[in-house]
C-alpha positions in Angstrom: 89.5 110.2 78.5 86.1 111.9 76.7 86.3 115.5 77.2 83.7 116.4 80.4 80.4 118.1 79.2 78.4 120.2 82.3 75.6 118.6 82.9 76.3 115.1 81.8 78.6 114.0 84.7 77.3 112.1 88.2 80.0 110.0 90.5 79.6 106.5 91.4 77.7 105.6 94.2 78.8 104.3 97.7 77.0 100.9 97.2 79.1 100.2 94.3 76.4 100.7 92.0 76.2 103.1 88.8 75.0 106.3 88.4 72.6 107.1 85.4 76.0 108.3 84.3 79.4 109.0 86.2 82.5 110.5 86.3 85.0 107.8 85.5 84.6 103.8 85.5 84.3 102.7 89.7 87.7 101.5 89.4 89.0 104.8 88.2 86.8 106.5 90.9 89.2 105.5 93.7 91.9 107.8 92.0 92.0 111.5 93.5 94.4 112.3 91.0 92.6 110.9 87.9 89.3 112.8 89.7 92.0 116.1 89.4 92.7 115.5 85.6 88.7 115.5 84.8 88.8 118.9 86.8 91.2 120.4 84.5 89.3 119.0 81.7 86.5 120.7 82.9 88.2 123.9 83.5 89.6 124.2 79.5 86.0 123.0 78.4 83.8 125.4 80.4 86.4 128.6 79.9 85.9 127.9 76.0 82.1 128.1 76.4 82.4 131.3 78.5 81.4 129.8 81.4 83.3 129.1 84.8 84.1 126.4 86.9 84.0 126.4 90.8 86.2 123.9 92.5 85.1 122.6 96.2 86.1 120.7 99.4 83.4 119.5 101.7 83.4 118.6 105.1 80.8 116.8 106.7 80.7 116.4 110.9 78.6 114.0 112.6 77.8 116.0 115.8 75.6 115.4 119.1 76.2 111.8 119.0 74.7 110.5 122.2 74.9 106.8 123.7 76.1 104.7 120.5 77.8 101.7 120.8 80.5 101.1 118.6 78.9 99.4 115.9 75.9 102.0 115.7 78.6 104.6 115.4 80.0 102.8 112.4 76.4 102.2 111.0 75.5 105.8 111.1 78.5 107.0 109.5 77.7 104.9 106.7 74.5 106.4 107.0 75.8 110.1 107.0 77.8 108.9 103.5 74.7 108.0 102.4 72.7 110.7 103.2 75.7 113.4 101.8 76.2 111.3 98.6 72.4 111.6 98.2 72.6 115.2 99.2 75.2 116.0 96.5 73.6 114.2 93.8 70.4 115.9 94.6 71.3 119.6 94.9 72.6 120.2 91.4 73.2 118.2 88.3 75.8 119.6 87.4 77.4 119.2 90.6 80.5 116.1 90.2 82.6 115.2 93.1 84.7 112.4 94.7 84.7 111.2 98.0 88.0 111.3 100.0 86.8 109.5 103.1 83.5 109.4 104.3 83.0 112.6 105.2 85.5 114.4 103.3 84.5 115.5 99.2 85.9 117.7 96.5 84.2 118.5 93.8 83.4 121.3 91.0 80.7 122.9 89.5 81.0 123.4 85.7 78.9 125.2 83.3 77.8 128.3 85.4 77.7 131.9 84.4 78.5 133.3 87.8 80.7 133.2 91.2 77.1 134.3 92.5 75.0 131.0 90.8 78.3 129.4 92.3 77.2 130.2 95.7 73.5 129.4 95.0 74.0 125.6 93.9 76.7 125.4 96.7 74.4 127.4 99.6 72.1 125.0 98.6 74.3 121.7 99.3 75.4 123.1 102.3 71.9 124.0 103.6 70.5 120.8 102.3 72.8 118.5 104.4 73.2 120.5 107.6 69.6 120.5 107.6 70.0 116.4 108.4 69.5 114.7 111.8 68.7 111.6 112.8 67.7 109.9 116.4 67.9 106.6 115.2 70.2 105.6 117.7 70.5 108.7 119.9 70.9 112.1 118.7 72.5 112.5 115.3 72.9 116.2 113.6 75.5 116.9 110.6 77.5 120.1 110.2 78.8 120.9 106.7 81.8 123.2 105.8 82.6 123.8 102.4 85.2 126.3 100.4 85.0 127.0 97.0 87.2 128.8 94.4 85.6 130.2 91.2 87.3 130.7 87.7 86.8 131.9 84.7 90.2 131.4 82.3 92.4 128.5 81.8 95.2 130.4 83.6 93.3 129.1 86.6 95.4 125.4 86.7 93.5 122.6 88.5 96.5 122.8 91.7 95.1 126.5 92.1 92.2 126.2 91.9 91.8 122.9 94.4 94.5 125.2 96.9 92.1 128.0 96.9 88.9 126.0 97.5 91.0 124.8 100.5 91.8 128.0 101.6 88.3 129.1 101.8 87.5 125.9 103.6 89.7 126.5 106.4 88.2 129.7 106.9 84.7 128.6 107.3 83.7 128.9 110.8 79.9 127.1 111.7 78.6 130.9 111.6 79.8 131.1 107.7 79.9 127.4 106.7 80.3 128.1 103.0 83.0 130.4 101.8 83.4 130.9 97.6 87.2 132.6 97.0 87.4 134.6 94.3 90.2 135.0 91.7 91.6 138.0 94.0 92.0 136.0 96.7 93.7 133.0 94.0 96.1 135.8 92.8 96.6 136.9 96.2 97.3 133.1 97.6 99.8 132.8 94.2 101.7 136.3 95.6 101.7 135.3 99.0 103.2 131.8 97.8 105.9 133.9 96.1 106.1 136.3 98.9 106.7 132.9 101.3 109.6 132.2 99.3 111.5 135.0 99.3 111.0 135.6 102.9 112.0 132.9 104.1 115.2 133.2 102.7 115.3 136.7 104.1 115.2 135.7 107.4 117.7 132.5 107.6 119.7 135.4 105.4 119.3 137.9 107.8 118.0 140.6 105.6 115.3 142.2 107.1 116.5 145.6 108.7 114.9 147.8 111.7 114.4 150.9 111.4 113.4 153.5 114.0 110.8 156.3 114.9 111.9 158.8 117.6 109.2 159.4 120.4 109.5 162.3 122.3 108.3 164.2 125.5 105.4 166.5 125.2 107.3 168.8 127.9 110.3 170.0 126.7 110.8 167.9 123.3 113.5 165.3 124.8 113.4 161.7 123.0 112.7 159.4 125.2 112.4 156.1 123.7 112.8 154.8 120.5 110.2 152.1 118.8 112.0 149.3 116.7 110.0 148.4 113.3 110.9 146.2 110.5 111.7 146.5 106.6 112.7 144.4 104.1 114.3 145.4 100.7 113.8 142.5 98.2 116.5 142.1 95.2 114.2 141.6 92.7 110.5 143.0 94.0 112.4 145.9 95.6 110.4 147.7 99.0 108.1 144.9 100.1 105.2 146.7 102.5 105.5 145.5 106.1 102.1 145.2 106.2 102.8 142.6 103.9 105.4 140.7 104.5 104.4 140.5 108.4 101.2 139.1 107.4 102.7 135.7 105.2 105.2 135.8 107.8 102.6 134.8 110.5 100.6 132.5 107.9 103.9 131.0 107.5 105.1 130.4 111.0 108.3 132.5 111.0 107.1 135.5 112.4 108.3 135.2 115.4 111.9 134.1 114.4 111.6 137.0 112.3 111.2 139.2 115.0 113.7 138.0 117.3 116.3 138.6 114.1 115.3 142.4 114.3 115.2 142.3 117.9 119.0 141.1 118.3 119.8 143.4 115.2 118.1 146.0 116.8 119.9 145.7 120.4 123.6 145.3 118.7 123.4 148.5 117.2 121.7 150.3 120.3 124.3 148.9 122.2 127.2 150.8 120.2 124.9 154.2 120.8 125.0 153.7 124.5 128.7 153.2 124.4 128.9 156.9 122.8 126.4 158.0 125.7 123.8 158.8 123.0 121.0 156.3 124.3 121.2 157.6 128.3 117.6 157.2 129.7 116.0 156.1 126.2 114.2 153.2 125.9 114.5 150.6 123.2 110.9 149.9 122.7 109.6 146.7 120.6 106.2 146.2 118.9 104.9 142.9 119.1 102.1 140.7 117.4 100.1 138.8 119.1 101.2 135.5 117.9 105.1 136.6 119.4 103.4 137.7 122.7 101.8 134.1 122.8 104.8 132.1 121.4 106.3 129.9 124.1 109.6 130.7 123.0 109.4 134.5 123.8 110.5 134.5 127.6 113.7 132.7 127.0 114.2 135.0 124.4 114.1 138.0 125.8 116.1 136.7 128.9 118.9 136.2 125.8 118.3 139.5 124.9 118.9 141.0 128.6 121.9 138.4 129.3 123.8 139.8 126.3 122.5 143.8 126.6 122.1 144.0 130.6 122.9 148.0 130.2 119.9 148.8 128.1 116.5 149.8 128.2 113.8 147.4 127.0 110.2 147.4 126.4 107.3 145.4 124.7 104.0 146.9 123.4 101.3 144.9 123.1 98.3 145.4 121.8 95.0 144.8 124.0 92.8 141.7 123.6 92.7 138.2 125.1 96.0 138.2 124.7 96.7 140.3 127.6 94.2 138.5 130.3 96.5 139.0 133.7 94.8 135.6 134.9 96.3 133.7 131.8 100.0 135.6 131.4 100.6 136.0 135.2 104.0 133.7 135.1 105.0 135.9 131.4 104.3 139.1 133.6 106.9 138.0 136.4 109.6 137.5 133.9 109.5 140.4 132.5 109.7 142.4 136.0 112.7 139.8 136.5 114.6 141.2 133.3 113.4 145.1 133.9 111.4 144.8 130.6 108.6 147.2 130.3 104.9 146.6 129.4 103.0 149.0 127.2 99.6 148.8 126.2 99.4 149.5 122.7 96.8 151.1 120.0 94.2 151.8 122.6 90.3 152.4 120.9 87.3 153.0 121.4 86.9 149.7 120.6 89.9 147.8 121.9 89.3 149.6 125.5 89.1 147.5 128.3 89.2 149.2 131.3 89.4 146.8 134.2 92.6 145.2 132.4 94.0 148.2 131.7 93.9 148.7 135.7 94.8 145.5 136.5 97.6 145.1 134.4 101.3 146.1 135.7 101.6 148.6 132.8 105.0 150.8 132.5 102.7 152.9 129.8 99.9 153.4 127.3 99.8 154.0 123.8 96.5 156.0 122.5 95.8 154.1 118.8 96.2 156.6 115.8 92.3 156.6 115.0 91.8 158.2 118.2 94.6 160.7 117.7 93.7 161.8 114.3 90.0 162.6 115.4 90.6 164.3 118.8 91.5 167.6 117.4 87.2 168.1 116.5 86.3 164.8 117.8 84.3 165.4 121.6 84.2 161.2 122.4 87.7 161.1 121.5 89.1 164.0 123.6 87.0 163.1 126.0 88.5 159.0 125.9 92.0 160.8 125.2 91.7 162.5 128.9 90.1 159.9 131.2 93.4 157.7 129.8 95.7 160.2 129.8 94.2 160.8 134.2 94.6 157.1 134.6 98.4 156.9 133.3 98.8 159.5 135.5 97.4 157.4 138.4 99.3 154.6 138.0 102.6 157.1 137.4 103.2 156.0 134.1 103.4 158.5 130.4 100.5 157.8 128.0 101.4 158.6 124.5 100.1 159.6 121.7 100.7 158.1 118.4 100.1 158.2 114.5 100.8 162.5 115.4 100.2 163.5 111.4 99.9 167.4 111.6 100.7 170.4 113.8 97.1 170.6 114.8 97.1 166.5 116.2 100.1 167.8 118.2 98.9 171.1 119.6 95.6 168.7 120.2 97.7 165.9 122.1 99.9 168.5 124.1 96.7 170.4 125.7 94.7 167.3 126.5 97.7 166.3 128.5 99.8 163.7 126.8 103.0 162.8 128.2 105.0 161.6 125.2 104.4 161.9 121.0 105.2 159.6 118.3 104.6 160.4 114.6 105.5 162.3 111.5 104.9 165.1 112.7 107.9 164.6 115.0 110.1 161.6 112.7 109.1 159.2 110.3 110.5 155.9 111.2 114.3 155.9 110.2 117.6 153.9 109.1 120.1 153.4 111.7 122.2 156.0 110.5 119.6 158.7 110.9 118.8 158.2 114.4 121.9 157.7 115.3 122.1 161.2 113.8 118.9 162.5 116.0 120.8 160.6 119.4 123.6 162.6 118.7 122.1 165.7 118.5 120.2 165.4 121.5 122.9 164.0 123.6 124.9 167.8 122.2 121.5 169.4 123.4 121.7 168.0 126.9 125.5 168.3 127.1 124.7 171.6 126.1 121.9 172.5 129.0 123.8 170.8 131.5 127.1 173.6 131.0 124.4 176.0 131.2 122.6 174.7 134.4 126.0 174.3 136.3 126.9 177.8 134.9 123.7 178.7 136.5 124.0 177.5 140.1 128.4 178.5 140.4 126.9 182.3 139.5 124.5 181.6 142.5 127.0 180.1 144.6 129.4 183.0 144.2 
């Protein structure tokens, strides 16, 4: 096959009919794959020239389609082909493209100088055909999505570069129809392909580890619950952030059997510190996403988790939204009050605040969010949010915490506006097990110690 000059190159069209000139012969046309090759033709031939390619799928919807019979409705998709074929040839010359169905294209641009001249020609296609409707037979309007990936090298193969456009497409919404990914987000997609990988393998291998940041009272200093977090030490890339990692894992799908790993590694080892009496009246608190708050398997799974750990202390903090809409999650709230698991609202903002849920909801306490913390030392909004929530835990008898505590003057901040309990560096960086086992055992010593003291106290008063 010729080498593909920009410029030169228009698809067959529907009818079956040429094109002043086109891509490959008709018969060839019907080949997505052959369609892929020219692409990559395109690609080498347009990097030489110091100019760029952007690869696109299209989506076309026929919307508000009113009183059709049958065979309108197939009419006036033909029509729509039409009309988008037409649309496509029209925007651009330099525009090529292949029709998957008839109202599904991909397609490139070659010979540009820019991702913005990119998003021109292709803001312009998009525009031109979800400007289209039609009452012909009823009520006929088109909406167009698009995703585009622009490069700029050969290193950029034709598979990438068709992934990435596909990427972008499934993150248009009909706000943002047309979405252009650049080659961050390709080398991102490539690393989180990587990252996919590996994880997986980590969590059918059981490799990813908790760790644990102590939380304390804002009284007299005792721990009083413990929050479960996760880490994962690759072979090869070494430390990968959680950040991450927990990211892929949700684009993935494993995030929540990812969590449940930690959980039930998490419980095992608590377990063996309550044996040892290190873990009295300290709760084993969990963090969880919003996609393992929503997953259907999570009841029976923490109901596992109680069965096989009935002596400990659970709870869940979740973080407020939707998620937490007491009309929708009234049956999740039940089991949890079933199993004696705790609810905690999580990473409360200015912005995530939503005060009648936070009422309504059967809470057992309330994280303040670290933005507000780390401001409410000068801040006079935050202290004054940090109070009114610290007066309504109070109200409904439950500790509100304060978290992300970074410096003396964040604690000295969080202790006179009233906080109950403390979480942060300040106090203990999230830790192995070993290390908090450490902290348990020197506050179990502590209270061992004070209790002596206190029944020292009342045999002198006694006597």
């Amino acid at each position: 096959m010729r080498n593909l000059r920009a410029g030169a190159l228009k698809p067959p069209r529907p009818d079956g009919g040429q094109s002043e000139s086109h891509l490959v012969s008709s018969g060839e046309a019907k080949s997505i794959e052959l369609f892929l090759t020219s692409l990559g033709r395109a690609v080498e031939v347009a990097s030489q020239g110091v100019t760029a390619v952007a690869a696109f799928q299209l989506k076309v919807h026929a919307t508000s389609i009113l009183s059709w019979s049958i065979e309108n409705v197939a009419d006036s998709y033909h029509r729509v082909e039409g009309f988008a074929h037409n649309v496509l040839v029209e925007t651009d010359e330099r525009i090529v493209f292949h029709k998957i169905d008839s109202m599904s294209y991909v397609g490139f641009v070659a010979g540009i100088a820019s991702s913005g001249e990119a998003e021109r020609i292709l803001g312009r296609l998009v525009a031109g055909l979800n400007d289209h409707s039609d009452a012909g037979f009823g009520s006929l309007a088109l909406n167009a999505h698009l995703g585009a990936a622009f490069a700029t090298d050969t290193d950029f193969d034709v598979e990438r570069l068709m992934a990435a456009a596909a990427l972008g497409l499934e993150q248009t919404t009909n706000s943002a129809p047309l979405l252009v990914v650049s080659q961050f987000a390709m080398q991102r997609q490539e690393s989180d392909k990587k990252t996919a990988e590996f994880l997986r393998a980590a969590v059918d291998g059981d490799q990813i580890e908790p760790v644990y940041q102590a939380r304390g009272s804002a009284n007299d200093g005792k721990l009083v619950a413990i929050e479960v977090f996760a880490r994962w030490q690759h072979e090869e890339r070494g430390a990968i952030p959680p950040r991450e990692f927990l990211r892929v894992a949700e684009l993935e799908g494993i995030l929540f059997d990812l969590g449940a790993g930690l959980r039930e590694k998490a419980a095992t080892q608590a377990a063996q510190w309550l044996e040892r009496s290190w873990l009295d009246d300290i709760t084993l608190v969990f963090n969880l996403s919003p996609v393992e708050w929503c997953d259907s398997r999570f009841e029976a799974s923490m109901a596992g988790l109680r069965d096989r750990f009935p002596a400990l202390q659970f709870a869940v903090e979740v973080a407020d939204g939707r998620t937490l809409d007491i009309d929708q999650i009234s049956e999740r709230l039940k089991v949890l009050k079933t199993l004696d698991v705790g609810l905690t609202l999580d990473n409360v903002t200015q912005q995530s605040l939503s005060l009648p849920r936070l009422r309504r909801l059967p809470l057992t306490g309330i994280n303040v969010g670290g933005s507000v913390v780390h401001s409410m030392v000068s801040d006079v909004a935050c202290q004054g949010l940090s109070r009114m929530l610290v007066e309504l835990a109070q109200s409904k008898n439950i500790p509100a915490t304060a978290c992300q505590v970074e410096s003396r003057e964040q604690l000295q901040a969080a202790e006179q506006l009233g906080f109950h309990h403390l979480q942060g560096h300040v106090l203990s960086k999230p830790v192995n097990a070993e290390e908090i086992a450490g902290l348990l055992r020197a506050g179990s010593a502590k209270a061992d110690k004070r209790d002596r003291r206190s029944r020292a106290t009342k045999s002198r008063t006694r006597s």
